[in-house]
ZAVEXDREN-934019 format. One record per residue (C-alpha): residue number from 0; residue in three letters; x, y, z. Coordinates in pm, 1 decimal, decimal comma. Last residue first. Layout:
// ZAVEXDREN-934019
   seq   type          x          y          z
   NUM    ALA          X          Y          Z
...
//
This chain:
// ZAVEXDREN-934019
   seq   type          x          y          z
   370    UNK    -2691,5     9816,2   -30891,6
   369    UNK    -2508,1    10104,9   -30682,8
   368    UNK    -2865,5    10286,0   -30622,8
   367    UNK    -3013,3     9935,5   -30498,7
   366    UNK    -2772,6     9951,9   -30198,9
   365    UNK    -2797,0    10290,7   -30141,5
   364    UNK    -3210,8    10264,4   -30122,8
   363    UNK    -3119,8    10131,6   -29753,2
   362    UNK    -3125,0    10525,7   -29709,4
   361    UNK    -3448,7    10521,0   -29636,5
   360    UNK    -3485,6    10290,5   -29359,2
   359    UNK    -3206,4    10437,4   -29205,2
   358    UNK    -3348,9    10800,5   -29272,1
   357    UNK    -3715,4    10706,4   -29105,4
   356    UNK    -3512,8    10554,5   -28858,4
   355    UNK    -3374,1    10839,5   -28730,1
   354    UNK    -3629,5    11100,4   -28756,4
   353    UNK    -3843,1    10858,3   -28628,5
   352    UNK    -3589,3    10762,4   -28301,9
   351    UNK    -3501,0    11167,2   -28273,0
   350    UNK    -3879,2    11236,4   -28251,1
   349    UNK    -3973,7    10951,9   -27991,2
   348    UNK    -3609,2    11089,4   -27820,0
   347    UNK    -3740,9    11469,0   -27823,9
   346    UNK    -4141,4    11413,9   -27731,8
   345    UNK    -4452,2    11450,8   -27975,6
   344    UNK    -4351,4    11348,6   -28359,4
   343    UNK    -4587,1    11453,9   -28609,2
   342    UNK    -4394,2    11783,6   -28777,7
   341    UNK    -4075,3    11538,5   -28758,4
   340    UNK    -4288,3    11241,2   -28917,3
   339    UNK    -4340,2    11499,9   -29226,8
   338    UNK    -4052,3    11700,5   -29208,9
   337    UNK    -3808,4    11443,9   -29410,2
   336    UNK    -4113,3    11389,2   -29670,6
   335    UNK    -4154,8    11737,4   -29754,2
   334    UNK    -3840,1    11825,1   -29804,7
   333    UNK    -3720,7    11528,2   -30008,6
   332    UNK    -3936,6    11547,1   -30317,1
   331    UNK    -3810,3    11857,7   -30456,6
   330    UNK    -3464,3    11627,2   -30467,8
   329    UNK    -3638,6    11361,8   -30681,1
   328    UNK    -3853,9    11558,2   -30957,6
   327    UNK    -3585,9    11802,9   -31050,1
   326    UNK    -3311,7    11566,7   -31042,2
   325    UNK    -3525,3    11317,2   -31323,6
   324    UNK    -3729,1    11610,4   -31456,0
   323    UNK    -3422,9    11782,1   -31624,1
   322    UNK    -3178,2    11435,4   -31646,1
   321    UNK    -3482,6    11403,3   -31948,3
   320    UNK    -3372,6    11683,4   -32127,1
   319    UNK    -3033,0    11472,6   -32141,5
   318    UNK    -3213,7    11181,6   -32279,2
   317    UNK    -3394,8    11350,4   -32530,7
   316    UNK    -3074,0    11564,4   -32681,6
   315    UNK    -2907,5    11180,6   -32677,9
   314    UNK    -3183,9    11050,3   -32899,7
   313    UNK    -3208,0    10714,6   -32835,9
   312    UNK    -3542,3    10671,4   -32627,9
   311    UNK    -3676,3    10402,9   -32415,5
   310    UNK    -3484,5    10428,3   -32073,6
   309    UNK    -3482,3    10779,8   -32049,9
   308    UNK    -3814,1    10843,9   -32143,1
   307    UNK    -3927,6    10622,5   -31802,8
   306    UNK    -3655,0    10726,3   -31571,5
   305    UNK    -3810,8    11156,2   -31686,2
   304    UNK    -4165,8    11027,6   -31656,4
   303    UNK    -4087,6    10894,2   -31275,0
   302    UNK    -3897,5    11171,2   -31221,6
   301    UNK    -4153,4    11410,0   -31324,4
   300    UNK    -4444,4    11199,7   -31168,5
   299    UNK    -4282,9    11240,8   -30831,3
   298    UNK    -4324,2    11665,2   -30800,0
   297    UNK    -4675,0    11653,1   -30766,0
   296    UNK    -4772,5    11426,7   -30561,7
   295    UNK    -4439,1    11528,8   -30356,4
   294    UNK    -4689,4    11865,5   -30247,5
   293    UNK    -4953,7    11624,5   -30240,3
   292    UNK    -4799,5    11457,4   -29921,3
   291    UNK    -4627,7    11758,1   -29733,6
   290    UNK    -4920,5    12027,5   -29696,4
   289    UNK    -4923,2    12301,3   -29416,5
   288    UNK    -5004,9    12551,1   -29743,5
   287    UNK    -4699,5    12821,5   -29682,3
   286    UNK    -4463,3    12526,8   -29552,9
   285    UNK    -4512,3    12290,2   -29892,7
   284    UNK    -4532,4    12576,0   -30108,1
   283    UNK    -4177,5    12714,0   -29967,8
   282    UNK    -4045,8    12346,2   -29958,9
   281    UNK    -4141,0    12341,3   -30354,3
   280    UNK    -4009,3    12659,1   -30439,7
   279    UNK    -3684,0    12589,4   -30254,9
   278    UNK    -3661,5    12220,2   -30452,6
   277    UNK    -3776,6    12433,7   -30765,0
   276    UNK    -3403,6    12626,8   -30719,1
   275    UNK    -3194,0    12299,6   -30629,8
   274    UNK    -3326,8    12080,6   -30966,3
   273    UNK    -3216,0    12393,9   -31181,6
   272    UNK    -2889,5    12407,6   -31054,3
   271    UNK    -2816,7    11941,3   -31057,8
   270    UNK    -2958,1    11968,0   -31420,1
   269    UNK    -2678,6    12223,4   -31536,6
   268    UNK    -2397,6    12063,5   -31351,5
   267    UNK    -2349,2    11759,6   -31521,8
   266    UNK    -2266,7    11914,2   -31821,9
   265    UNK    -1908,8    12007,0   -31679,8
   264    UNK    -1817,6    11697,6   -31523,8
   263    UNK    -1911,3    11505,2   -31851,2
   262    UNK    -1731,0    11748,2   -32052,3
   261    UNK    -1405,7    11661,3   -31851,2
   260    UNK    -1475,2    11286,5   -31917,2
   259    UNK    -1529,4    11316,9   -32252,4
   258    UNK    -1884,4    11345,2   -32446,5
   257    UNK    -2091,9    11084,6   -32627,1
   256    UNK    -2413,6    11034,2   -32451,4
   255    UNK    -2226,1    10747,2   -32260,3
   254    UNK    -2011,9    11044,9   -32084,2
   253    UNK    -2352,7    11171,6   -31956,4
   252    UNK    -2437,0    10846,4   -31826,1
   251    UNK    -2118,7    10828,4   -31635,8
   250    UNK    -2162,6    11130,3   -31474,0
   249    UNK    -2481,2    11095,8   -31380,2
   248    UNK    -2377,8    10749,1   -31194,6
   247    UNK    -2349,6    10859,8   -30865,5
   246    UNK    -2575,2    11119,2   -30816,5
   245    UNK    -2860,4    10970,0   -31010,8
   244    UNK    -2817,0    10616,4   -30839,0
   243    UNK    -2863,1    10826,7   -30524,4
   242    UNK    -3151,4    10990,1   -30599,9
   241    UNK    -3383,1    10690,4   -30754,4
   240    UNK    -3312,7    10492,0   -30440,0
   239    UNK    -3367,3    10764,9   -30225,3
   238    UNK    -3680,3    10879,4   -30356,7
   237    UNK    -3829,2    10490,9   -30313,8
   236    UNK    -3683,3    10439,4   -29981,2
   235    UNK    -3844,3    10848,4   -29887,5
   234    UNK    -4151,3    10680,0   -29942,5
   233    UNK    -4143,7    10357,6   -29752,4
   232    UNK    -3964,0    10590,1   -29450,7
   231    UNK    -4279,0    10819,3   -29451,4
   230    UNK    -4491,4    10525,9   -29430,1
   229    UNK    -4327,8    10290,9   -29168,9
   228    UNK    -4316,1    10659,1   -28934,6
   227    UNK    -4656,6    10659,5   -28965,9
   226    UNK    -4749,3    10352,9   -28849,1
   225    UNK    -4521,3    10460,8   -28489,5
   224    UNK    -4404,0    10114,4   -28358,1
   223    UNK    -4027,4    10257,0   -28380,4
   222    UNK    -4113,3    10583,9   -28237,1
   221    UNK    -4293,9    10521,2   -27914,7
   220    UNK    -4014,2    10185,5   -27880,5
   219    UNK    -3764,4    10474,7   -27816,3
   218    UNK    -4030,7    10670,4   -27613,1
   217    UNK    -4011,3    10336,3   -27348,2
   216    UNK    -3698,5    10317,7   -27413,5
   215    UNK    -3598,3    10649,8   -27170,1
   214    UNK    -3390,2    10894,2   -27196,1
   213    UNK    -3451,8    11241,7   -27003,4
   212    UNK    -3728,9    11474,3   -27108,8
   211    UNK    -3665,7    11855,6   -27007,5
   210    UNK    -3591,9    11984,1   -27358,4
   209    UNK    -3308,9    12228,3   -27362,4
   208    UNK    -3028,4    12029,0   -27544,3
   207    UNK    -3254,3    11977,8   -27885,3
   206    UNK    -3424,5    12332,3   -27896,0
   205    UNK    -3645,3    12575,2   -27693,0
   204    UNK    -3985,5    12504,9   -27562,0
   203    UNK    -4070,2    12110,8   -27675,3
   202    UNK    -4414,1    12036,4   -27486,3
   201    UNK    -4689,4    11907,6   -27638,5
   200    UNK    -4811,0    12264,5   -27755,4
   199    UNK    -4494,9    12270,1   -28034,9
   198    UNK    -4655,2    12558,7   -28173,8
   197    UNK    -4675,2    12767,3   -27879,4
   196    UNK    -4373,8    12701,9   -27708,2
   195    UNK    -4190,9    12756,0   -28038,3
   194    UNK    -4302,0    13099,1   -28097,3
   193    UNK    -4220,8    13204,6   -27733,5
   192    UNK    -3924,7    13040,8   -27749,9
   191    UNK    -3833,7    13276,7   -28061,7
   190    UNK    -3971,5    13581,5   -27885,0
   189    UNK    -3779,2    13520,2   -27555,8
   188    UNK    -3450,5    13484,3   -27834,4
   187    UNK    -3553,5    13800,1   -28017,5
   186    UNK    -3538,7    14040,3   -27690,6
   185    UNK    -3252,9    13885,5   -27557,2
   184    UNK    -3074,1    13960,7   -27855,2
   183    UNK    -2965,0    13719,1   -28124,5
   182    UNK    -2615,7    13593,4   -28327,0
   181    UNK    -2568,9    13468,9   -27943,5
   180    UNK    -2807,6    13140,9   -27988,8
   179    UNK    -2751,1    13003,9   -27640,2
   178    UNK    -3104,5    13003,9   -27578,8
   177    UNK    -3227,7    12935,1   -27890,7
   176    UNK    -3001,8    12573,7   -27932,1
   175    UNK    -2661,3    12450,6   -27923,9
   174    UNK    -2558,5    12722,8   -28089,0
   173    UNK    -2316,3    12696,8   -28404,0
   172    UNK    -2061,6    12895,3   -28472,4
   171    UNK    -1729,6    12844,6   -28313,5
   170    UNK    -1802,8    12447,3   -28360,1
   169    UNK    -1902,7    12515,5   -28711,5
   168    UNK    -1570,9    12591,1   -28803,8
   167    UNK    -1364,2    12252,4   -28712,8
   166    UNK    -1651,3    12144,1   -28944,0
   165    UNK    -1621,7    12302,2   -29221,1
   164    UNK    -1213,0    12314,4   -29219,7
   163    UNK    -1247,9    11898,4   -29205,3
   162    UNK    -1539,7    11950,2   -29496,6
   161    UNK    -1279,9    12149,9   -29686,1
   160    UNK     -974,7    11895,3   -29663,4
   159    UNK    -1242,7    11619,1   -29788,0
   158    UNK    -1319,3    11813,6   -30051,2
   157    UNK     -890,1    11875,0   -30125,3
   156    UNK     -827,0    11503,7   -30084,8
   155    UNK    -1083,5    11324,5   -30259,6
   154    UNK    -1088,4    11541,6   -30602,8
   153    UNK     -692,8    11543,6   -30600,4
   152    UNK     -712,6    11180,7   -30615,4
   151    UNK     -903,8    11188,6   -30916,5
   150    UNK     -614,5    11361,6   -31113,3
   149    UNK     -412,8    11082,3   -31045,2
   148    UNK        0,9    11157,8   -31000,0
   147    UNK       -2,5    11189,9   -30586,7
   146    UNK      366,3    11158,1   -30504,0
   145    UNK      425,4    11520,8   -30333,3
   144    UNK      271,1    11712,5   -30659,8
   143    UNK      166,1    11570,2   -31011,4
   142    UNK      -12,7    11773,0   -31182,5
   141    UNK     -379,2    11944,9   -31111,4
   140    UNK     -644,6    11920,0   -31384,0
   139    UNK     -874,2    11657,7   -31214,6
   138    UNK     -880,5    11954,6   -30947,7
   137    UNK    -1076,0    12139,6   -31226,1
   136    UNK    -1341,1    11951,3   -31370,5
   135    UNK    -1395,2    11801,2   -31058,8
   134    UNK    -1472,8    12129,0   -30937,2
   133    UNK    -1701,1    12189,9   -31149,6
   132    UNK    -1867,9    11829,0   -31142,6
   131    UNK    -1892,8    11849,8   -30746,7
   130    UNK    -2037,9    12204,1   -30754,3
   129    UNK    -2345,2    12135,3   -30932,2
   128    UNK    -2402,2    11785,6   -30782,5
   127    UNK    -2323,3    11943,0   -30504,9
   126    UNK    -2585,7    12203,3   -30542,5
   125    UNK    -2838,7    11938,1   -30595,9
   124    UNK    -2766,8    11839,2   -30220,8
   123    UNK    -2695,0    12186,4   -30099,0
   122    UNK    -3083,7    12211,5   -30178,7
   121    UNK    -3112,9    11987,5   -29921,0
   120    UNK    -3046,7    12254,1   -29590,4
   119    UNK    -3271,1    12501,4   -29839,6
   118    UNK    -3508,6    12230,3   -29832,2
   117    UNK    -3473,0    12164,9   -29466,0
   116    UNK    -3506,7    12512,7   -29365,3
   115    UNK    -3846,6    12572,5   -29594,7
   114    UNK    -4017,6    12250,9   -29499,6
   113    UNK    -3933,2    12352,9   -29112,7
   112    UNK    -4139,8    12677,3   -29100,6
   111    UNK    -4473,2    12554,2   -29062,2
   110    UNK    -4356,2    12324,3   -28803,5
   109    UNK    -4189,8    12613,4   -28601,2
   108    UNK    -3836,1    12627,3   -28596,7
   107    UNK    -3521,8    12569,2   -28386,7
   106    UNK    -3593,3    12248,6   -28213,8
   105    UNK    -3693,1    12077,0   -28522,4
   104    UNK    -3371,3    12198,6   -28696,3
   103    UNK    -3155,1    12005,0   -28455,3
   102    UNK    -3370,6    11691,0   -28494,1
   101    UNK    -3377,5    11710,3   -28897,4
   100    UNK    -3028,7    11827,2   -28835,7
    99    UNK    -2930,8    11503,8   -28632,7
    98    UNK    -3117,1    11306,8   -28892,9
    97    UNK    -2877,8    11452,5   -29169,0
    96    UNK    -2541,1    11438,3   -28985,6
    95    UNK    -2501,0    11053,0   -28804,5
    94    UNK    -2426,1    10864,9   -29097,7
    93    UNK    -2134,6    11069,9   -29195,8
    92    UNK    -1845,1    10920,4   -28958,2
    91    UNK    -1982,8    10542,4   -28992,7
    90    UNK    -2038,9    10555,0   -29380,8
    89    UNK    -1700,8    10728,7   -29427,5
    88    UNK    -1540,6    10460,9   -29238,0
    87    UNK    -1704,4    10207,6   -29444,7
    86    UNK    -1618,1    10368,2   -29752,8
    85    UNK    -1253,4    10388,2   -29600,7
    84    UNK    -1214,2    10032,4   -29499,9
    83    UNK    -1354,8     9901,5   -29880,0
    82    UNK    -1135,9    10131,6   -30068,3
    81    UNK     -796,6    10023,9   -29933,8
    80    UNK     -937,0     9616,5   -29897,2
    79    UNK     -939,8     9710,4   -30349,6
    78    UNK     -593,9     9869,9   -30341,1
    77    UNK     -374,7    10203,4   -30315,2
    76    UNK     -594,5    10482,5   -30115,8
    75    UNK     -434,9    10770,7   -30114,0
    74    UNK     -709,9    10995,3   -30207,6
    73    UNK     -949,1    10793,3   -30027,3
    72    UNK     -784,0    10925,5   -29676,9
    71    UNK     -917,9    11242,9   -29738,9
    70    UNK    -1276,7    11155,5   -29721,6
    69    UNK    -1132,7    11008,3   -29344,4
    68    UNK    -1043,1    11343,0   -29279,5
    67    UNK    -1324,5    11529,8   -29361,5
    66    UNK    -1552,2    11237,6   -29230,8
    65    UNK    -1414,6    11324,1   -28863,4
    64    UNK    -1422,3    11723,0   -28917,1
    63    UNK    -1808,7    11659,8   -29000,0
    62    UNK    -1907,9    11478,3   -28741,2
    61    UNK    -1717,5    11634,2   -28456,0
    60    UNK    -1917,9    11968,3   -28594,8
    59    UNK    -2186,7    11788,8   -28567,8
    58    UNK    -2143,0    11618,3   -28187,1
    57    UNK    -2006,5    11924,5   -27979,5
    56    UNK    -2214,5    12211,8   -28068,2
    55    UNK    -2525,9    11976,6   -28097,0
    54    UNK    -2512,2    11846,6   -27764,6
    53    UNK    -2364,1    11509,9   -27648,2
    52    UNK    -2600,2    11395,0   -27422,8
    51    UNK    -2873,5    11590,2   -27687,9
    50    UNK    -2710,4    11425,5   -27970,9
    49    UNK    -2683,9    11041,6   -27847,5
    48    UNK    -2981,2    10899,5   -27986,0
    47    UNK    -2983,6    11098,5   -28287,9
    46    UNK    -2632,3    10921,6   -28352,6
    45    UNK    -2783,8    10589,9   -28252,6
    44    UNK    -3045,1    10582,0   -28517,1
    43    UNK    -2828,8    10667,8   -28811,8
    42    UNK    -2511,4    10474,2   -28737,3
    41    UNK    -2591,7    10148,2   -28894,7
    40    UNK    -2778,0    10261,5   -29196,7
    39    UNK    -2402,2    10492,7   -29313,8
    38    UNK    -2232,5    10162,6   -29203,8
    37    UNK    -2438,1     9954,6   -29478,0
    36    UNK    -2460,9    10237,3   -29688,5
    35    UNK    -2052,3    10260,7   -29733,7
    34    UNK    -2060,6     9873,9   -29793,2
    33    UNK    -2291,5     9916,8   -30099,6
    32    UNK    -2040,7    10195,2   -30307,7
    31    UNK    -1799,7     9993,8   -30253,3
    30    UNK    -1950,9     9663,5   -30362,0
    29    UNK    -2071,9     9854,3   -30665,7
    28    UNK    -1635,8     9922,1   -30727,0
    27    UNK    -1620,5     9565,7   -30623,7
    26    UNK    -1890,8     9445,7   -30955,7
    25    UNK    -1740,6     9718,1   -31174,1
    24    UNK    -1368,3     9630,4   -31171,9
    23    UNK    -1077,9     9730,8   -30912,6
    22    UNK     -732,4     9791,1   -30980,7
    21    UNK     -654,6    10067,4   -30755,4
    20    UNK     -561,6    10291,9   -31048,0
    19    UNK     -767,9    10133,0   -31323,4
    18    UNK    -1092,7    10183,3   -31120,6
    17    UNK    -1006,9    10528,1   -30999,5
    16    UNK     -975,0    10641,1   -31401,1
    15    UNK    -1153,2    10991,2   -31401,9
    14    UNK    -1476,9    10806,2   -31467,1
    13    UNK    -1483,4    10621,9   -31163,0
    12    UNK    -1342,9    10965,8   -30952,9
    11    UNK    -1686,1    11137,4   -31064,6
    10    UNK    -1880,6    10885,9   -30911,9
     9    UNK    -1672,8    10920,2   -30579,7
     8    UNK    -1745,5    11232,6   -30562,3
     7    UNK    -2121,9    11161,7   -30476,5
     6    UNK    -2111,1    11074,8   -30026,9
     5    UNK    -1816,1    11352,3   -30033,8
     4    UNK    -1986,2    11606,0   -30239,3
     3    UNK    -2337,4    11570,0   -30046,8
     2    UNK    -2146,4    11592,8   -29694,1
     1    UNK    -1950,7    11902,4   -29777,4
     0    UNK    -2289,3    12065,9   -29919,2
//
C-alpha cells in the first residue's frame, strides 16, 4: 500500500498546484515521472539478486524505511534538478520491493496458493488509488505549519512518514522464512515445509534464506534465456503501461470531466475499490483452477473496451463508467501474470533473475505511462 501511494501521489500533487510551486511545466513534470522508472528498471534485477545474502528481514524492511524518507524529501523540494534527484532516488530505494515479494512469497506458499497472496499483496495497489485520493483530499487541507504553505506538500511528507514507520515495523515482524516464522508452532511450521517440499518437487523446502543453492551465473543466464520469461514480461509491459498512466493521471482526467480538484480526489476513489475486490476474485479463480493465461483473457478486454469508449465518447457520465472496466480490467490482470514465470521457475537465483526481469521489463511501460 505504502509503495503504491508513494510511486501515484505524485499525480495528485500536479493537480494540487506542484507544477506552479517548483516551476516546472508538463514536458519536465513527464520527464519526472520517466527518470523515476529508469532507476526503478535499474534496481529490479539486482535487488532479487542480493535478498537471500541479505535476507528478507533485513533487506525489505531497509527498503521501505529508505523510500519513506526519501518520499519525504519531495515535500520540500524547491526546483525542477529538486524533483529530478528525488524521483530518481525514489526509483532506486523502491525498485527492489515487488520482485523481492514475488521471491519472498514463492518460498512461503504453494503454487496453487500464490495467485491468491499476490493479488491480495496487489490489491493494495487499487487500494491506494482509493486511499491516496482520500487522503489527499484531506492533507491538501492542512495550513501552513513550520514553513511548508502547499497543501501538496503535506501529501509527500506525511505518506512518506508512514511508509518510514512501515518499514522500521516490518523488521520486528517479518520472518525470514517458515522456519523462523514464530507467529507458528512447531507443529504447523513441519506441516508448512512439508507442503512446500512436496509441491516445489525440484527442490525449494522452506523459503528464500533456507534454500541450499549458492550463487552462481550459470542459473542467472538460466533465467534470462528462459522463452517464457520474454512472454510473461511482453504481457505484463502492456498491463503496466495501461496501469500506470491510469494511476497517475486519473486524477487529472476526472478534473477534465468538470469537477475541482478536491472532488477529483474524492471521485477517484470509487473505481480504484471496486477494481481491488474482482482483483481477489480473479486471483482466487486463477489459484482454485491452476489457470493464469485465460484467467487475464478474460479480464483484458474490459480495459481494452473501457480505453476504447473513453477515447470516443463525450458524455462525461460515459467516460467515468468507463474508469469502471479500465482499473477493473488492468489490476485483475496482474496476479496471474506475476505468478506465472514464478510457478515455472526451478532453482532460487533462476527464479529471483525471472521474477526480476520479468518486472524490469515490465515496468519499462513507466515511460510510455508519463506520455
Amino acid at each position: 500500500l505504502c509503495s503504491f501511494l508513494d510511486r501515484t501521489n505524485v499525480g495528485n500533487a500536479k493537480i494540487l498546484g506542484l507544477e506552479k510551486s517548483i516551476g516546472i511545466n508538463d514536458h519536465q513534470y513527464a520527464v519526472g515521472l520517466a527518470i523515476f522508472f529508469a532507476f526503478y528498471i535499474v534496481s529490479e534485477l539486482p535487488s532479487n539478486l542480493v535478498l537471500k545474502k541479505v535476507s528478507p528481514r533485513i533487506w525489505l524492511p531497509c527498503l521501505t524505511f529508505a523510500w519513506g524518507i526519501v518520499g519525504m524529501c519531495l515535500g520540500f523540494i524547491q526546483n525542477y534538478a529538486g524533483f529530478l534527484v528525488v524521483r530518481a532516488m525514489l526509483g532506486v530505494t523502491e525498485g527492489g520491493l515487488l520482485p523481492g515479494m514475488v521471491l519472498y512469497l514463492s518460498g512461503m506458499y504453494t503454487r496453487g496458493e500464490l495467485a491468491l497472496r499476490i493479488g491480495l499483496f496487489y490489491t493494495t495497489a487499487s487500494l491506494s488509488g482509493a486511499f491516496g485520493g482520500l487522503l489527499a483530499r484531506g492533507l491538501s487541507s492542512i495550513g501552513s505549519i513550520g514553513g511548508v504553505h502547499a497543501g501538496w506538500r503535506w501529501i509527500m511528507i506525511v505518506e512518506g512518514l508512514l511508509t518510514a514507520v512501515v518499514g522500521a515495523s516490518a523488521y520486528f515482524l517479518l520472518p525470514n522464512n517458515i522456519s523462523t516464522a514464530k507467529f507458528l508452532t512447531e507443529e504447523e511450521r513441519e506441516f508448512a515445509l512439508y507442503r512446500l517440499s512436496r509441491d516445489y518437487s525440484f527442490g525449494l523446502t522452506s523459503g528464500v534464506t533456507a534454500e541450499p543453492e549458492r550463487f552462481r551465473w550459470s542459473e542467472v543466464r538460466r533465467g534470462v534465456l528462459d522463452p517464457s520469461l520474454w512472454f510473461s514480461a511482453s504481457a505484463y509491459f502492456a498491463i503496466l503501461s495501461g496501469l500506470y498512466s491510469f494511476g497517475l493521471f486519473l486524477p487529472t482526467i476526472i478534473a477534465g470531466l468538470g469537477y475541482t480538484a478536491n472532488e477529483a480526489q474524492l471521485w477517484s476513489v470509487i473505481p480504484y475499490a471496486v477494481a481491488a475486490c474482482i482483483t481477489v476474485v480473479a486471483a482466487v479463480v486463477s489459484d482454485r483452477l491452476r489457470l493464469r493465461g485465460p484467467v487475464m483473457l478474460c479480464t483484458l478486454p474490459l480495459a481494452i473496451v473501457g480505453y476504447a469508449v473513453i477515447a470516443n465518447v463525450k458524455s462525461n457520465h460515459v467516460k467515468f463508467g468507463m474508469t469502471f472496466m479500465m482499473a477493473t480490467g488492468l489490476y485483475a490482470s496482474v496476479p496471474p501474470v506475476l505468478v506465472w514465470i514464478s510457478n515455472n521457475s526451478a532453482g532460487h537465483y533462476k527464479r529471483a533473475t525471472a521474477t526480476g526481469l520479468q518486472l524490469a521489463i515490465a515496468n519499462c511501460g513507466g515511460f510510455v505511462s508519463g506520455k
